[in-house]
C-alpha positions in Angstrom: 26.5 -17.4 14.5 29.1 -16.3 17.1 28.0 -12.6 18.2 30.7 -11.0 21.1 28.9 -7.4 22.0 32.1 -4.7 23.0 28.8 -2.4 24.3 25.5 -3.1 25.3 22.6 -1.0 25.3 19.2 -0.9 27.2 16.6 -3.0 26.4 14.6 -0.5 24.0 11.6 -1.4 25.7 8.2 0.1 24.0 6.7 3.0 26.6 3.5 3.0 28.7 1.6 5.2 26.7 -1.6 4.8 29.2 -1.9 8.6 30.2 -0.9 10.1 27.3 -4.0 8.0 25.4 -5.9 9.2 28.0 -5.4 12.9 27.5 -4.9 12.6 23.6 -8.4 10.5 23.2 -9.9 13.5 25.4 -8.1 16.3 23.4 -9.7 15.0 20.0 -13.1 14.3 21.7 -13.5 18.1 22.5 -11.8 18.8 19.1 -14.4 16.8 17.2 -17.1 18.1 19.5 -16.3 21.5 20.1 -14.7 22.3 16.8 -12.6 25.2 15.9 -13.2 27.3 19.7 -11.5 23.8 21.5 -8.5 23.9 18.6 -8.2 28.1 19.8 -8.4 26.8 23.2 -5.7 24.3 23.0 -3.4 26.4 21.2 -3.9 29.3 23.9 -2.8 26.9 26.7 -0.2 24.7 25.3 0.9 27.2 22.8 0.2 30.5 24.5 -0.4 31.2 20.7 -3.6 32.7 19.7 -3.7 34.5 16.3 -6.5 36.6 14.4 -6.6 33.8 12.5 -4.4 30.2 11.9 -4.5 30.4 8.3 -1.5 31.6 7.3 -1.4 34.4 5.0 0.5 34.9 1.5 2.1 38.1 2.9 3.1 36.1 6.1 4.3 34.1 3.9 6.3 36.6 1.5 7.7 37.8 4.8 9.0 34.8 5.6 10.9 34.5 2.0 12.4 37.8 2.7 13.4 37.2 5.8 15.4 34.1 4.7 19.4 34.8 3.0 19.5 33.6 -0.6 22.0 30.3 0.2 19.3 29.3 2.8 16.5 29.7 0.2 18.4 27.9 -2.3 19.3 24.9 -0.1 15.6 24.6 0.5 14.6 24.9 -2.9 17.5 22.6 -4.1 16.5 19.6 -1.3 12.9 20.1 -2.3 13.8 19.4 -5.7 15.6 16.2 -4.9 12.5 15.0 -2.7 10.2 15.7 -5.4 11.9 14.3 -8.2 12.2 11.4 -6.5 8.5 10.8 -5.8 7.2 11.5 -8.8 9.4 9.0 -10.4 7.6 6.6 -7.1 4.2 7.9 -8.7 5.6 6.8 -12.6 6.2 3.3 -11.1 2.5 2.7 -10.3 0.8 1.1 -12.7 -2.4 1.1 -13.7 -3.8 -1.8 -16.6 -6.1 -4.0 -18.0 -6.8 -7.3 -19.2 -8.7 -10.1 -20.3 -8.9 -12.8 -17.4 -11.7 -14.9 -18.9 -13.3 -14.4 -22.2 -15.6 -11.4 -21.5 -14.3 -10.4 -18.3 -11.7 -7.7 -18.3 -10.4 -6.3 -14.8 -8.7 -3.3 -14.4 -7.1 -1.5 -11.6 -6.5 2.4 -11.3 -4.2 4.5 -9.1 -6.1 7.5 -7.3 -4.6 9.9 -5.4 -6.7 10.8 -2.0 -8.7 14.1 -2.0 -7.0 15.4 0.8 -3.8 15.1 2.7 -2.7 16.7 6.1 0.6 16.9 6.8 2.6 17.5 10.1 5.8 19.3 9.9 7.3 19.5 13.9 8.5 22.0 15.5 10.1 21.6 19.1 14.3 21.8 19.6 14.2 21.9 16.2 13.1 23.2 12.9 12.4 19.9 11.3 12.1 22.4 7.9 13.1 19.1 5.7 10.2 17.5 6.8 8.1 19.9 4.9 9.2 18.7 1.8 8.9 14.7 3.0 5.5 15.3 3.0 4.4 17.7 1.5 6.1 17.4 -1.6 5.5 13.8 -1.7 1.9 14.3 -1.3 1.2 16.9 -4.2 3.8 14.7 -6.7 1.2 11.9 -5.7 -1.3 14.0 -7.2 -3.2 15.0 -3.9 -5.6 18.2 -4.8 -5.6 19.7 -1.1 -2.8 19.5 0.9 -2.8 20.6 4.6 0.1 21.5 6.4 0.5 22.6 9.9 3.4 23.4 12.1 3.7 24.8 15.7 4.6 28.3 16.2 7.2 29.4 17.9 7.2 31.6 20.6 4.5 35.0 19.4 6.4 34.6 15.6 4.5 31.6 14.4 6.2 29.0 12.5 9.5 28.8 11.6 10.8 31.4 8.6 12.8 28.8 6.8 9.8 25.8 8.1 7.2 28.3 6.6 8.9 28.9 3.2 10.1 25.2 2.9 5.8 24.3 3.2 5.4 26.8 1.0 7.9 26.0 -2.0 7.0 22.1 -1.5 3.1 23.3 -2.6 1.0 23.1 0.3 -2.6 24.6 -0.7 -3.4 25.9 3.2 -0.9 26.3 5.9 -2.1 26.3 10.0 0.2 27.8 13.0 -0.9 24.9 14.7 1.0 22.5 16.9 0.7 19.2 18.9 -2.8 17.3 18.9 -4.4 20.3 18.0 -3.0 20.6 14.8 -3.6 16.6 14.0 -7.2 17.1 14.7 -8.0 20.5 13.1 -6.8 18.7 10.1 -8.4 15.4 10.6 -11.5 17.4 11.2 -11.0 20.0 8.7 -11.3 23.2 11.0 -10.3 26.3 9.2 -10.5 24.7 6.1 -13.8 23.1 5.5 -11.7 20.1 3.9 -11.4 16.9 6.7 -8.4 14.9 5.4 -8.2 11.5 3.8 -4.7 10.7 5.3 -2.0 12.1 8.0 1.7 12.3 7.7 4.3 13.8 9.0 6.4 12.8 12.3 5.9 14.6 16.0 5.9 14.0 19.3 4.4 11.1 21.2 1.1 12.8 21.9 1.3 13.9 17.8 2.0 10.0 17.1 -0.6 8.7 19.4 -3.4 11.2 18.0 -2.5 9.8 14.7 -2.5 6.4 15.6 -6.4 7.2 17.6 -7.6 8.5 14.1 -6.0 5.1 12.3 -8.9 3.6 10.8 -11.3 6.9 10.6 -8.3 8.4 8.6 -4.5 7.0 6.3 -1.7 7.3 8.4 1.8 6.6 7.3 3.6 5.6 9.9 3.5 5.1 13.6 7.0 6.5 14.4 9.4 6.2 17.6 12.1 7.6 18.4 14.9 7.9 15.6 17.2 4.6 15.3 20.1 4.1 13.4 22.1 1.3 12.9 25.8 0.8 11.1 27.5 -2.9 9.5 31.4 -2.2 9.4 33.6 -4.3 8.1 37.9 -4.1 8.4 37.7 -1.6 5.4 35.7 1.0 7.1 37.2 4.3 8.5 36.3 4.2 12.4 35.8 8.3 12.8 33.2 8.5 9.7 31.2 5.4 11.4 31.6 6.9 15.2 30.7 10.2 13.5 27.2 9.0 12.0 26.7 6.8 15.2 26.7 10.1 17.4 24.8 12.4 14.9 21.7 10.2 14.9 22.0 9.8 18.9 21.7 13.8 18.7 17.4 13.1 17.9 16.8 12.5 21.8 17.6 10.1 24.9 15.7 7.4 24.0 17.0 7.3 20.1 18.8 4.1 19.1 22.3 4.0 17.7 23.8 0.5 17.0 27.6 -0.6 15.5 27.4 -4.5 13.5 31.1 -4.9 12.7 33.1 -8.0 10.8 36.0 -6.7 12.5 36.8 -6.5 16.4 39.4 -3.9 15.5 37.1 -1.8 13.6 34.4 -1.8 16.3 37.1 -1.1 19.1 38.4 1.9 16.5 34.7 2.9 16.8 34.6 2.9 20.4 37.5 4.8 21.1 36.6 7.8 18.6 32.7 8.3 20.1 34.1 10.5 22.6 36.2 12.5 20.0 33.1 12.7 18.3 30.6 13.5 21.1 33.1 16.3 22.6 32.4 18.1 18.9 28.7 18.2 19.6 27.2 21.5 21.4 27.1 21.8 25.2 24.0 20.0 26.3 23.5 17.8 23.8 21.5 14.4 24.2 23.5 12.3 21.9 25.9 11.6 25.4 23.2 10.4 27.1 21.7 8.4 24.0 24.8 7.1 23.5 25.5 5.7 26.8 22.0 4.2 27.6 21.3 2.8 24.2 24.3 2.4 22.2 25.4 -1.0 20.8 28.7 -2.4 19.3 28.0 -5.8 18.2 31.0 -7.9 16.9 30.5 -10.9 14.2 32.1 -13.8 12.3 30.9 -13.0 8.8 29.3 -10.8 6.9 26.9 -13.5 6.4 26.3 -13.0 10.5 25.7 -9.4 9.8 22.9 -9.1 8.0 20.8 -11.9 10.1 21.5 -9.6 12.9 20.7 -6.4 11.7 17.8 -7.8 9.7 16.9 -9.1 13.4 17.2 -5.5 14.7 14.8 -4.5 11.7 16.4 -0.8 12.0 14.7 2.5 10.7 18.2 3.7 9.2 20.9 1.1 8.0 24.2 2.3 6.9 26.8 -0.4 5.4 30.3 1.1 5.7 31.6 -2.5 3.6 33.2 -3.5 0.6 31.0 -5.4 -2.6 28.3 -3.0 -1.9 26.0 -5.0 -4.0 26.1 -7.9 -2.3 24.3 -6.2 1.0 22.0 -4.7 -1.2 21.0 -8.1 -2.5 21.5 -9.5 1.6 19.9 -6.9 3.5 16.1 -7.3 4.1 14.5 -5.3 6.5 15.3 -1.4 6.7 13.2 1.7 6.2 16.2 3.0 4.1 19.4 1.9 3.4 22.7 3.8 2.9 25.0 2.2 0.7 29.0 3.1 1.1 30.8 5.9 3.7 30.0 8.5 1.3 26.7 8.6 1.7 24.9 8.8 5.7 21.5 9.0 7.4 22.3 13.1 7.0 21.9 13.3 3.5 18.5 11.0 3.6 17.3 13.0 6.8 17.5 16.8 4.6 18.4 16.9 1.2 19.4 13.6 -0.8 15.8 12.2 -2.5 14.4 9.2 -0.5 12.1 9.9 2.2 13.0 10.4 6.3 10.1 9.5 7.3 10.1 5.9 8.2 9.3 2.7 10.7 10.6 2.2 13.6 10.4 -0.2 16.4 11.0 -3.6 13.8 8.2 -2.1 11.8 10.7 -2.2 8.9 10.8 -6.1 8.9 6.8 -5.7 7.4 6.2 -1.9 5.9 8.3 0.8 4.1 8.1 4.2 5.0 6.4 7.4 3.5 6.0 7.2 -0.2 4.1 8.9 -3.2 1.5 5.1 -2.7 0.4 6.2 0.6 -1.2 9.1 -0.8 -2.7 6.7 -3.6 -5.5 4.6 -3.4 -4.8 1.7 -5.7 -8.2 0.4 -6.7 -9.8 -2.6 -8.8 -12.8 -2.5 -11.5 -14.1 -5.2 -13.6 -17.1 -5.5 -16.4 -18.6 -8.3 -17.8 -20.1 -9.3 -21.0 -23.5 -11.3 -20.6 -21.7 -14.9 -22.3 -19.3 -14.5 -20.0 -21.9 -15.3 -17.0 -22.5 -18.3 -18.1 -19.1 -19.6 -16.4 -18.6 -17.1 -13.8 -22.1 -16.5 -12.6 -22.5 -20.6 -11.8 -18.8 -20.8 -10.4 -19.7 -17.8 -8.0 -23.3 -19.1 -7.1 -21.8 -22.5 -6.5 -19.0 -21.1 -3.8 -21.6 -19.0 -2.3 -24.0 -22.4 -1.8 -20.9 -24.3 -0.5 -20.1 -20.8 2.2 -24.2 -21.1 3.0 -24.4 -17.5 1.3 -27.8 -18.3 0.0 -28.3 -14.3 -0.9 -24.9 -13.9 -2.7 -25.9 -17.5 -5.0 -29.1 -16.2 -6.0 -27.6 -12.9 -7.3 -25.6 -15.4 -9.5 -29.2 -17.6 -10.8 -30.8 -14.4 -11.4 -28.7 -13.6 -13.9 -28.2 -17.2 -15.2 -32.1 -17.0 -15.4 -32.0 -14.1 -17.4 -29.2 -14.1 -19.9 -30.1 -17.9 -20.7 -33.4 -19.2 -20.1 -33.1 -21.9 -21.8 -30.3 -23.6 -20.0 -30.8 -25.3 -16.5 -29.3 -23.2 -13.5 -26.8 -25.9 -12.4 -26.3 -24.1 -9.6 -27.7 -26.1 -6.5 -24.7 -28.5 -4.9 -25.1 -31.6 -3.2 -24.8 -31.5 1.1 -21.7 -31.6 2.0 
């Protein structure tokens, strides 16, 4: 495989995180510790935001609505639908059954949704207010009873009008003007709402990220997520302004977001090049997508499109967009993504606010093991069995026979004792030779 780059990028190299685990593992210490006064606390010094009380209210609320124009309210409600719809058709596919694996035995498996759910929806440059459905809708289509959702307030108005109704309309059951690692751990540790959460979602910062990836284990998480990354495979068919167009609208997410061009055709990818500054001068003064651009953009030129999908599989990309003919055939090639975007007239756009599959995804080549947010993660897919007495005749010597062969004397004897006991007539059979 021949590969001539036209642009190279920096090396996306993973950040030293040391400090801000240090002041993130301290942060949910005194939240755990101190409880509600340390999340107050927080939010009065990182915030400046210290309501009567973080719970928002149904009037708050209702204000919100009103405040928002009709078309705004509608877009919401129409993306939230899409998101929706689409995960509970994710919760249809689970499966729950049961069978017959050895006369008298029957196994079973059940799908259970988590009690509780916390879900971030970020604030910061922007109003992530699609982010809100991501989550939140996801979670309650998953069948989650409580669902916790905080955002960070902005300024002395709390959260977002259009963030606030979009939580709202996607079904949250409590909402917190809470931001940063002081939202993460109110919910983790259920302050203000008596309910600790079984899982955290929702993308953020890096200290959001890292205080969800310190509560791994204790809690679900769904992702540990970088900065946005984008990647698009072009072949001599595509139109060069749409591709330079979603290269530089993903590059908009920050300076350290990803945006990568895997073209079949050198005149394509040169096409490309020469329309990103067309495309970057469209942008508002200020933005980072110049910057993103510059340091981390790639334009990667191959022999086939057999040679493009090793490579972008390689890059393992949060968002892959194929601007190609014989569609199918990438969606049979292509392997590791956290969503992929099929034809020019679709782009990351639609899946980042309104088209159906979830935004929140891996980064970092996490895509070339794990998907990305779903209706399973809020699911706990577990396994039952039951047993008649005949059928421990087989089973109960086979298991006490492994046990004596692992030297689990313990777990062997729970298999004799009921070999003893179901037939006492019959030798035990259960001892093995040294080995």
């Amino acid at each position: 495989m021949t590969t001539e780059y036209l642009k190279r990028g920096q090396t996306a190299s993973l950040p030293d995180l040391t400090e801000t685990t240090a002041t993130v593992q301290k942060m949910l210490e005194r939240l755990e510790s101190e409880g509600e006064s340390a999340t107050r606390d927080f939010s009065r010094q990182l915030d400046s935001w210290d309501p009567e009380s973080f719970v928002v209210s149904e009037s708050d609320i209702a204000a919100a609505a009103k405040s928002l124009p009709e078309t705004v309210k509608d877009d919401i409600q129409f993306a939230h639908h899409q998101v929706r719809t689409f995960a509970e058709r994710q919760r249809d596919s689970l499966l729950e059954f049961e069978f017959e694996s050895h006369p008298g035995l029957v196994v079973g498996q059940r799908q259970i949704p988590v009690a509780a759910a916390g879900c971030y929806v970020p604030g910061g440059r922007f109003a992530h207010l699609a982010s809100a459905a991501m989550s939140v809708a996801t979670a309650k289509a998953a069948g989650v009873q409580h669902v916790t959702a905080c955002s960070p307030p902005r300024g002395d108005a709390g959260i977002h009008p259009a963030a606030l109704y979009g939580i709202s309309l996607a079904g949250a059951d409590t909402i917190l003007s809470l931001g940063g690692v002081q939202g993460i751990g109110a919910m983790a540790f259920g302050h203000f709402t008596g309910k600790p959460v079984n899982i955290l979602a929702g993308p953020g910062n890096r200290f959001v990220a890292e205080a969800k990836r310190l509560l791994y284990g204790r809690v679900g998480i769904d992702v540990v997520a970088g900065p946005t990354e984008s990647l698009v495979i072009a072949d001599e068919s595509a139109d060069p302004w749409l591709v330079a167009v979603d290269l530089i609208s993903q590059a908009e997410h920050g300076t350290e977001s990803q945006t990568i061009l895997i073209s079949t055709s050198k005149q394509t990818a040169q096409a490309v090049l020469d329309n990103i500054p067309r495309a970057l001068g469209q942008l508002p003064a200020g933005s980072v997508a110049e910057t993103a651009w510059e340091n981390l953009g790639e334009v990667a030129v191959v022999d086939s499109r057999e040679a493009a999908a090793v490579l972008a599989d390689e890059y393992a990309n949060e968002h892959v967009q194929v601007h190609a003919q014989d569609l199918d055939w990438w969606l049979a090639n292509l392997h590791n993504y956290g969503s992929l975007f099929l034809g020019e007239e679709t782009t990351v756009t639609y899946g980042d606010k309104t088209s159906g599959p979830n935004h929140i995804l891996p980064t970092r080549g996490a895509a070339s093991y794990t998907g990305g947010l779903w209706a399973g993660k809020f699911i706990k897919t577990v396994t039952y069995q039951r047993m008649t007495r005949a059928a421990n005749e087989r089973i109960g010597r086979v298991a006490a026979r492994i046990s004596r062969v692992e030297g689990m004397e313990g777990h062997a004897l729970a298999g004799d004792a009921r070999i003893a006991k179901y037939f006492p007539d019959q030798p035990l059979d259960t001892r093995i030779d040294a080995l």
